[in-house]
C-alpha positions as CSV (number, residue, x, y, z in Angstrom):
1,X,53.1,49.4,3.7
2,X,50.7,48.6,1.1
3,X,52.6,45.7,-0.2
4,X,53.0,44.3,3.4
5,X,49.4,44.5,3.4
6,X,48.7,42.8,0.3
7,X,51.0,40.1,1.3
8,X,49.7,39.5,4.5
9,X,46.7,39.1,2.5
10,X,47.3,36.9,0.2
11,X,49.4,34.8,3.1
12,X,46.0,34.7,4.8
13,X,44.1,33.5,2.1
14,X,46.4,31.1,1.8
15,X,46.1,29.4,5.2
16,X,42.1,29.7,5.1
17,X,42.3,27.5,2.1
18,X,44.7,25.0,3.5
19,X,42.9,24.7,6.8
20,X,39.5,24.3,4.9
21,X,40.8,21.9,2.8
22,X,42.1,19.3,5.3
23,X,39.2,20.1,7.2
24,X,36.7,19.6,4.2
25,X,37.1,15.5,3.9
26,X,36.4,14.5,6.9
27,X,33.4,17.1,7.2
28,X,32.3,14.8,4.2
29,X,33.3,11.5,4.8
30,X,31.5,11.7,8.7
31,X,27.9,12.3,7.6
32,X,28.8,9.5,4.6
33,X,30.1,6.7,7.4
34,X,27.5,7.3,9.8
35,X,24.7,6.6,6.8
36,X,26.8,3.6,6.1
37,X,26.2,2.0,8.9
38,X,23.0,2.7,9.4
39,X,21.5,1.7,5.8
40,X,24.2,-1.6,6.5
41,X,21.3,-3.9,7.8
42,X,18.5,-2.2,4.8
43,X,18.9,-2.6,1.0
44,X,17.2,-0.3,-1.1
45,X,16.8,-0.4,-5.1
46,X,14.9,2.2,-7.3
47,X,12.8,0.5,-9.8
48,X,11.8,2.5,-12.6
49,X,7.9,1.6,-14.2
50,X,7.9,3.0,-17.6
51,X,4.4,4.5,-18.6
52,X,2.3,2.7,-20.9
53,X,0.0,5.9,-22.2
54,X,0.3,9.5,-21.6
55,X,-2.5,9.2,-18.2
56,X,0.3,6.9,-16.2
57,X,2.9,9.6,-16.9
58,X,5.3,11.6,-19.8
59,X,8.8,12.4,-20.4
60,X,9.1,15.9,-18.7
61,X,11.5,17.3,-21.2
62,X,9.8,15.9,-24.3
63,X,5.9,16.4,-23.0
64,X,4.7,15.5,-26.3
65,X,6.9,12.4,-27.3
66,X,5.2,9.3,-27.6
67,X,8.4,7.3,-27.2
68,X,7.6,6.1,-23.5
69,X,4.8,4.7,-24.5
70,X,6.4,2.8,-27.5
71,X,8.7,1.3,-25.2
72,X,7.0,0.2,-22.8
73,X,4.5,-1.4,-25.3
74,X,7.5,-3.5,-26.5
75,X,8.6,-4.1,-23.3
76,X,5.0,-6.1,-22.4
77,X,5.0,-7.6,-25.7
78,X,8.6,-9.9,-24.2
79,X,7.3,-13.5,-23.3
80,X,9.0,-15.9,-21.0
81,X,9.8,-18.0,-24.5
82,X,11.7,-21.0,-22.9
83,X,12.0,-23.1,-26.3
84,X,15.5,-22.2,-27.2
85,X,17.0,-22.8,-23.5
86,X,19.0,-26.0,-23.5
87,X,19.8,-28.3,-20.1
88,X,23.8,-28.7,-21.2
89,X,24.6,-30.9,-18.4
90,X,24.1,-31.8,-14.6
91,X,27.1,-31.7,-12.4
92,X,27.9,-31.4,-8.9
93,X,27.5,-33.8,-5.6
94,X,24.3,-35.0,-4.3
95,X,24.1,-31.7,-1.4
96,X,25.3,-29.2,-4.4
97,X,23.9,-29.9,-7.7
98,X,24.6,-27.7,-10.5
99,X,23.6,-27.3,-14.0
100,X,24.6,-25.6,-17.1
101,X,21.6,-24.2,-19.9
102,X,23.1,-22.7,-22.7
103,X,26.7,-22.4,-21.6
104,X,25.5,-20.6,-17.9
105,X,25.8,-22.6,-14.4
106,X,23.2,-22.3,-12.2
107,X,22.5,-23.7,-8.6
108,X,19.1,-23.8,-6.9
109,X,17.9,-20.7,-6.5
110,X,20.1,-18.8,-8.9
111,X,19.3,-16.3,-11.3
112,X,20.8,-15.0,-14.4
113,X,20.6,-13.5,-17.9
114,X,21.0,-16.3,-20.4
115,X,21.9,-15.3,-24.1
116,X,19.8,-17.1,-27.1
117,X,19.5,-17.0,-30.5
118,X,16.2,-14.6,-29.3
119,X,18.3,-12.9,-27.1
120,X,19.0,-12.3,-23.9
121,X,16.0,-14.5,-21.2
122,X,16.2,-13.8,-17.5
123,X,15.6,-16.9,-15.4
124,X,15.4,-18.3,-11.8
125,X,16.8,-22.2,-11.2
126,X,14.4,-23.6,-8.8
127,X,15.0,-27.0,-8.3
128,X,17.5,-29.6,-10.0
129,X,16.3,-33.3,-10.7
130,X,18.2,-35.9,-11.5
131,X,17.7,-35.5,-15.1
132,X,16.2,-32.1,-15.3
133,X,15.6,-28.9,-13.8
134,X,12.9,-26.7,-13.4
135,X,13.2,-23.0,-14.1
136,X,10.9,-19.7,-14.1
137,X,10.9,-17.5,-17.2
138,X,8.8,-14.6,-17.4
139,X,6.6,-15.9,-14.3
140,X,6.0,-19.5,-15.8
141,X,7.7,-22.3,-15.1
142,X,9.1,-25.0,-17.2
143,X,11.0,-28.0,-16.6
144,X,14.4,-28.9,-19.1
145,X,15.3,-32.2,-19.6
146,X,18.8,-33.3,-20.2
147,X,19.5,-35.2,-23.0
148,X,23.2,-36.2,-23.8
149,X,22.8,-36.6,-27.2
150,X,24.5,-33.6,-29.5
């Protein structure tokens, strides 16, 4: 009788965790569609400010480490330096104009990381001339002018 018992049991157990295991994806997935659709029409980013002195804020698991501070103090120091961006070439029809600075395309409007010998500079295209484009690096803008000699 015992052993009946036990497998009855275990034969139990068995069936709870099958039914609770088919049952548990859609359980998940449900809550997950329905915030899908309704975060569809919103875009939201977390944006991260890092403290530049211990009042603004401090590492919670290192309270007494100054390293926040050092890096956002190298992080202000980062100038929109536009002297080593270089207008490659102006392509594109009349309605779609496109141009490549330092081996990256661009259209109006575009934004990218661009690699230099200072490293990586973040700029926005904003308009594209005939012979030159004007770009925003580090909030000031500066106008490139293409020259087709090597």
């Amino acid at each position: 009788m015992k052993q009946h018992m036990k497998n009855f049991c275990k034969n139990t157990m068995a069936g709870l965790f099958l039914i609770a295991s088919a049952m548990a994806p859609a359980a998940i997935a449900a809550p997950v569609a329905q915030a899908d659709k309704a975060n569809k029409s919103e875009t939201t980013h977390s944006i991260f400010i890092l403290p530049s002195n211990p009042k603004e804020g401090r590492d919670p698991f290192f309270p007494n480490s100054n390293r926040p501070y050092e890096i956002a103090a190298a992080a202000n120091v980062q100038t929109g330096n536009a002297t080593p961006l270089v207008l490659r070439g102006i392509s594109g029809s009349q309605n779609r104009r496109l141009v490549i600075i330092n081996n990256h395309t661009f259209a109006a409007g575009d934004t990218g990381d661009v690699v230099t010998s200072d490293g990586r500079v973040h700029l926005r295209c904003i308009e594209i001339k005939t012979n030159s484009v004007v770009i925003e690096v580090g909030g000031q803008r500066r106008e490139l002018i293409y020259s087709n000699k090597p």
